[in-house]
C-alpha positions as CSV (number, residue, x, y, z in Angstrom):
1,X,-22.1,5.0,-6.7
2,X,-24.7,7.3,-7.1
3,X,-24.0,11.0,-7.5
4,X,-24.3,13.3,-4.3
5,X,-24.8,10.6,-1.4
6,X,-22.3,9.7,1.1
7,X,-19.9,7.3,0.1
8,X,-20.0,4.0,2.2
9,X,-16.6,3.2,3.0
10,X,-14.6,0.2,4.5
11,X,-11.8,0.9,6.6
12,X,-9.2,-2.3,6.9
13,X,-7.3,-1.8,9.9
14,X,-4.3,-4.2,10.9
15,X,-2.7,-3.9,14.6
16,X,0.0,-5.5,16.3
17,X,1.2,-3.9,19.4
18,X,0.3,-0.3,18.7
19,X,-1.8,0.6,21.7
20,X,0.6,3.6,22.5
21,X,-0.4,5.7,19.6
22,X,-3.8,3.4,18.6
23,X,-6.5,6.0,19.9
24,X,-5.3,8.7,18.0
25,X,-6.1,7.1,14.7
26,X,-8.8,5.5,15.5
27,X,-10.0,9.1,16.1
28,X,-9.1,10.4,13.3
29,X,-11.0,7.8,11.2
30,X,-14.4,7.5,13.1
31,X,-14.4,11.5,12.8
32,X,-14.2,11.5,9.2
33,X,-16.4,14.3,7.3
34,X,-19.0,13.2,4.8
35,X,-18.5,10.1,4.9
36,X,-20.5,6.6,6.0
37,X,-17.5,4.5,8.0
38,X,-17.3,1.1,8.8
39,X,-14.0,-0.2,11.0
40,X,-12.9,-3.5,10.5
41,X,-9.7,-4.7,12.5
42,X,-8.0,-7.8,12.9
43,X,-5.1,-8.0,15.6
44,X,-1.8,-10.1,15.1
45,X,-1.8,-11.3,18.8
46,X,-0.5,-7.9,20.6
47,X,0.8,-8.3,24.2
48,X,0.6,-4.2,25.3
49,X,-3.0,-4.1,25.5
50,X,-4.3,-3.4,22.0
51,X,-6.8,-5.7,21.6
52,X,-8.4,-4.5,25.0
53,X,-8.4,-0.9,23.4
54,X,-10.5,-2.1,20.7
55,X,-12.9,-4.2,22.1
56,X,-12.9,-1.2,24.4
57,X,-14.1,1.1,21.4
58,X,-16.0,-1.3,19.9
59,X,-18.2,-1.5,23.0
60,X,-19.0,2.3,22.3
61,X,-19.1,2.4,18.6
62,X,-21.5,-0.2,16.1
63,X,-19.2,0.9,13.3
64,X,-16.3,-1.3,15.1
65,X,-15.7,-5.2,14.3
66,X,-12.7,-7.2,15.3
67,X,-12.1,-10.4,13.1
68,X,-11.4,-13.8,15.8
69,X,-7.8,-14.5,16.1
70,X,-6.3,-17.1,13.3
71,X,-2.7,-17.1,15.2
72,X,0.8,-15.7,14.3
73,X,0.7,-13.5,11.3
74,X,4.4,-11.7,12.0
75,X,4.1,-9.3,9.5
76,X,1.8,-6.1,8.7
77,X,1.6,-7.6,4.9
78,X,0.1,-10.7,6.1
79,X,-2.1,-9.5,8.6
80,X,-3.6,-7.0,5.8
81,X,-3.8,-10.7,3.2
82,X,-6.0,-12.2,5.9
83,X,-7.9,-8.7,5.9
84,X,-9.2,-8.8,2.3
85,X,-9.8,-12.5,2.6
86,X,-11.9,-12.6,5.7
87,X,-13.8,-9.2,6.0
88,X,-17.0,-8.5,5.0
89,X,-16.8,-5.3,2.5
90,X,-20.6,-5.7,0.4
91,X,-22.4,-3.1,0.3
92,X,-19.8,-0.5,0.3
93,X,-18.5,2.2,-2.2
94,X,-15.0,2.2,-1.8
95,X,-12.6,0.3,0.7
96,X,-9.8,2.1,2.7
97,X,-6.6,0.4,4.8
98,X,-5.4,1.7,6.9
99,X,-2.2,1.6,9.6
100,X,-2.5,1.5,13.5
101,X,-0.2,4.8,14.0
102,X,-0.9,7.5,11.5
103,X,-3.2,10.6,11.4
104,X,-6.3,10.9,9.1
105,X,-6.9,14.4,8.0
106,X,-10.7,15.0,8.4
107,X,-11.8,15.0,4.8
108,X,-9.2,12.2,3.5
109,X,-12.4,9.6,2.7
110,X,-14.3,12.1,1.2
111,X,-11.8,13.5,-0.8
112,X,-10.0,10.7,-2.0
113,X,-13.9,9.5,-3.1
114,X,-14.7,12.7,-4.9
115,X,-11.1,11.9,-6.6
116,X,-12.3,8.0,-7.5
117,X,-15.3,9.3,-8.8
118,X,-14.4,12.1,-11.0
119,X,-11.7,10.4,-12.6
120,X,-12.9,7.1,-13.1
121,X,-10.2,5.1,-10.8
122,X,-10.0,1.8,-9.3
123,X,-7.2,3.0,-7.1
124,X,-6.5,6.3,-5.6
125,X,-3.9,7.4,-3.0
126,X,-2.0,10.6,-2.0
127,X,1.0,12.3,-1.2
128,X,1.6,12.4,2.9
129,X,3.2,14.1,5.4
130,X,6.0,12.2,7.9
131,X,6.5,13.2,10.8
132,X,8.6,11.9,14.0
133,X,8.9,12.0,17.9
134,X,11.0,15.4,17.6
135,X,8.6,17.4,15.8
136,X,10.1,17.2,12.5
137,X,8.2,17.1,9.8
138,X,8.4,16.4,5.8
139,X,6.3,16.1,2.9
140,X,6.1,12.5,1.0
141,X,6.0,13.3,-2.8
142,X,4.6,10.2,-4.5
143,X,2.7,12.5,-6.9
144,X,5.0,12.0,-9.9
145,X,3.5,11.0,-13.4
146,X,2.9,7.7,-13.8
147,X,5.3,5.3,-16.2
148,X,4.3,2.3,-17.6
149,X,6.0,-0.4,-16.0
150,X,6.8,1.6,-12.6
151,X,4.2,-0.2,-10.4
152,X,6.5,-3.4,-10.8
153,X,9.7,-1.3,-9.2
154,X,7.4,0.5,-6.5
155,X,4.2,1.3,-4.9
156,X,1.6,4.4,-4.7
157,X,2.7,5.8,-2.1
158,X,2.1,4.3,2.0
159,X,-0.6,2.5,1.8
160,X,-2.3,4.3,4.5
161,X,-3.6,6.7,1.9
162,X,-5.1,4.5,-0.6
163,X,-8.8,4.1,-1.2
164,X,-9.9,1.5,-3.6
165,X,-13.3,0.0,-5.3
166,X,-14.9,-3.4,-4.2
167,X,-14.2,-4.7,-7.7
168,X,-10.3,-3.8,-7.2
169,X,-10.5,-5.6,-4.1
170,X,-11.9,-8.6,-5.5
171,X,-9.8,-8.8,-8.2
172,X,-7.3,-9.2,-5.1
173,X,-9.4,-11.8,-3.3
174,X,-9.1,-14.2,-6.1
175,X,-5.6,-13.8,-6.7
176,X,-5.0,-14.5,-2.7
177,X,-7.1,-17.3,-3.3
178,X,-5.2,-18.9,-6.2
179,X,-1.6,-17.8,-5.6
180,X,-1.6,-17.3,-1.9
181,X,1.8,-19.0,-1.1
182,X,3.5,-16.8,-3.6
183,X,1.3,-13.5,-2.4
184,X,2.0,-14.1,1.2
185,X,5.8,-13.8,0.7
186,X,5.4,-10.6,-0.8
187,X,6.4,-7.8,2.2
188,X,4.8,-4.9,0.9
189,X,0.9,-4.9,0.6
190,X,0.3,-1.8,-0.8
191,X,2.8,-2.5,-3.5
192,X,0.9,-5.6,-4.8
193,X,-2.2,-3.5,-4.8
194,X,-0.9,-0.8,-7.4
195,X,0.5,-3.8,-9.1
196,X,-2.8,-6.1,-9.4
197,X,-4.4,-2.6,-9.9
198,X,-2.2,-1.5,-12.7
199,X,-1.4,-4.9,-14.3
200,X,-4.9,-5.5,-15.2
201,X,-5.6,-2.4,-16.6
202,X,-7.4,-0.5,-14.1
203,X,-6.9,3.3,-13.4
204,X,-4.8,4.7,-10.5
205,X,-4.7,7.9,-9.3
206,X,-1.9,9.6,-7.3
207,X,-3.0,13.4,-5.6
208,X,-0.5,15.8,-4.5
209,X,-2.6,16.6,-1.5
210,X,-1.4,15.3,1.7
211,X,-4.1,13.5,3.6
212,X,-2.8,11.1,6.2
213,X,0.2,12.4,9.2
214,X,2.5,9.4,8.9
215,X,4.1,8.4,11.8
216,X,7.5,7.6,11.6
217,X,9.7,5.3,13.8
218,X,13.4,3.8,14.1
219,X,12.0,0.3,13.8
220,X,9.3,1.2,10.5
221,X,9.3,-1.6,8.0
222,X,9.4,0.9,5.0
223,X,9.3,4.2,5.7
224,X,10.3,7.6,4.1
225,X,13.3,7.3,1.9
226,X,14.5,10.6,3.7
227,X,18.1,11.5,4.8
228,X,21.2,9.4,4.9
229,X,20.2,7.3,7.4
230,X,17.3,6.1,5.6
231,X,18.9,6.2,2.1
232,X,21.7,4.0,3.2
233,X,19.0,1.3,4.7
234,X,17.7,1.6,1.5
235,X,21.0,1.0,-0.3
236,X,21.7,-2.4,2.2
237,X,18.3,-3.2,1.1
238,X,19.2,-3.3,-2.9
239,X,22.9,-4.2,-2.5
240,X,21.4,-7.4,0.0
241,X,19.0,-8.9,-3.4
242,X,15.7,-7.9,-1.0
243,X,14.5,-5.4,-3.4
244,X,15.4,-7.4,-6.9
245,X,13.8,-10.5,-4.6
246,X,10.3,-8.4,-4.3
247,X,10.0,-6.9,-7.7
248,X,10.7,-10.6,-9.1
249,X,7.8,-11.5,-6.8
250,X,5.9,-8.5,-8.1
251,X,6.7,-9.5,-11.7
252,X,5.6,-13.1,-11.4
253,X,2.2,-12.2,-10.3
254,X,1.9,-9.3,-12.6
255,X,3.1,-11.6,-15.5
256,X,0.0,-14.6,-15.1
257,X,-1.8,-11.8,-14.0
258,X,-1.5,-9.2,-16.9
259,X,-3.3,-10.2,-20.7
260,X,-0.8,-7.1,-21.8
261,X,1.7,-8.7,-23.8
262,X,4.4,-5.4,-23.6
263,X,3.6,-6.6,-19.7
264,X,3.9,-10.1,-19.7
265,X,7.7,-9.3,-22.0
266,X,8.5,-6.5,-19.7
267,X,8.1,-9.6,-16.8
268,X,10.8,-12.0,-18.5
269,X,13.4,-9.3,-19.5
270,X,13.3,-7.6,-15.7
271,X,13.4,-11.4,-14.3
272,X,16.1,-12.3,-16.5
273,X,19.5,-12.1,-15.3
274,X,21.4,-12.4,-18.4
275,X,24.1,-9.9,-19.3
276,X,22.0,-9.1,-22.5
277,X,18.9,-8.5,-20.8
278,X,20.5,-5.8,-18.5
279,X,20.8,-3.6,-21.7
280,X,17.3,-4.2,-22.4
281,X,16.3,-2.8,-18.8
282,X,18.4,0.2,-19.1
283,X,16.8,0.6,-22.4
284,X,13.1,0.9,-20.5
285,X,14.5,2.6,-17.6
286,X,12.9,5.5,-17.8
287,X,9.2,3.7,-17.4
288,X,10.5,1.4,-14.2
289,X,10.6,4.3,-11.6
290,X,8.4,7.7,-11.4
291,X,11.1,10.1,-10.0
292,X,14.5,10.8,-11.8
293,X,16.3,10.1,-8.7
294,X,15.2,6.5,-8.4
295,X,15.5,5.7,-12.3
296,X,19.1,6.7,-11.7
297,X,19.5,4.9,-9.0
298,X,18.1,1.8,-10.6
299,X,20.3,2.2,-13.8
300,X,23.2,2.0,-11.6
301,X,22.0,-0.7,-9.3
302,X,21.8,-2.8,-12.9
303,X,25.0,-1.2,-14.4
304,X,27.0,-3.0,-11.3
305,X,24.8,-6.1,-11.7
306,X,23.6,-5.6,-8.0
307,X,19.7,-5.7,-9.6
């Protein structure tokens, strides 16, 4: 992109039954500064009026397209897959996703551009701040250093604050292309876009500077790894095999993806089960997860044989 004129920027946005908080956010990213937006939505079949909302914007606003129906998706992952398949994002600088509830801060595309740009990224996201029906309020720190191997154990941050080049993206399209039964069981979409991102050597960026207000519910896929509610959700999650069931999903696109061998080796030990190979991942723990609390965790988890 050339130096000093507004960044052209995509904006992915996947609904399913949000019209209760949808105007907000759609808002909050038509209004953003400096920057050139384009919308582009597609609707997993809501039944509380969302679709009418945005055919009801798109009336009003040219920077609005809906994508036709293609049926059932049932999951905010898959509706994002059929996102990068099916929209049209030439001719723009950077591409943005983004979720039906949260909060853009005003300069969060131009900022996270000026980021991209300066530091040469492929991939750049940001801490956020959570915030619930109470009032409460709480800052996401995904900010940490990087480690080698952690974007097979976990994602940027919520993918709501990631902003990422048109080759990045298609780097995604033909892996969607040629593994899309695998990809499409993967539950976590902005995961597998660090991953892709990160596994074939591209450059990701992580700012400390909150620019999204992330809305937070009792029924959130994800969420913020906050309190004990949330941590022992989290704990079900690992002790249930869902998490060691994603990051082997992670690993075995990462590992056909990835011409790194220390990758592709890093793949087979973590997707190994064998008793000797568990020593081998405590023995790399420290480059699986960015914070200390998670790397303990982990160690643990793999200790008691429940990763």
């Amino acid at each position: 992109m050339i130096k000093n004129t507004i960044p052209k920027i995509t904006v992915l946005l996947a609904t399913y039954n949000g019209a209760e908080w949808l105007s907000e956010q759609l808002e909050s990213i038509l209004n953003q500064r400096d920057v050139d937006v384009k919308l582009i939505v597609s609707d997993d079949m809501s039944t509380d009026g969302t679709i009418e909302l945005l055919e009801k914007y798109a009336k009003k606003d040219h920077r609005i397209s809906i994508l036709p129906s293609k049926g059932k998706f049932g999951s905010a992952a898959k509706n994002f897959y059929r996102l990068i398949v099916d929209a049209d994002m030439s001719d723009c600088s950077f591409v943005a996703l983004a979720d039906q509830d949260d909060i853009w801060l005003k300069n969060k595309l131009s900022s996270l551009s000026k980021i991209a740009n300066d530091t040469g990224s492929d991939g750049v996201s940001s801490n956020a701040v959570a915030f619930w029906k109470d009032g409460s309020r709480a800052l996401i720190d995904k900010s940490k250093p990087l480690r080698k191997l952690d974007f097979l154990f976990e994602s940027a941050g919520p993918g709501s604050t990631y902003l990422i080049t048109p080759k990045l993206v298609q780097e995604i399209k033909v892996m969607l292309s040629d593994n899309y039964a695998d990809i499409n069981q993967i539950s976590a979409h902005d995961w597998l876009v660090y991953a892709i991102c990160r596994a074939t050597g591209k450059k990701w960026f992580i700012s400390s500077v909150p620019t999204v207000k992330y809305r937070q519910h009792d029924n959130n896929e994800l969420g913020v790894n906050l309190g004990i509610k949330a941590k022992c959700f989290r704990l079900a999650r690992l002790r249930s095999g869902w998490y060691r069931s994603e990051v082997f999903k992670i690993c075995k696109i990462c590992r056909q993806l990835t011409a790194d061998i220390y990758i592709q080796n890093s793949c087979d030990v973590i997707m190994n089960s064998h008793g000797f190979n568990r020593l081998k991942k405590l023995r790399f723990i420290n480059q699986y997860r960015r914070t200390i609390e998670d790397r303990i965790v982990l160690g643990v988890a793999i200790i008691l044989s429940i990763f």
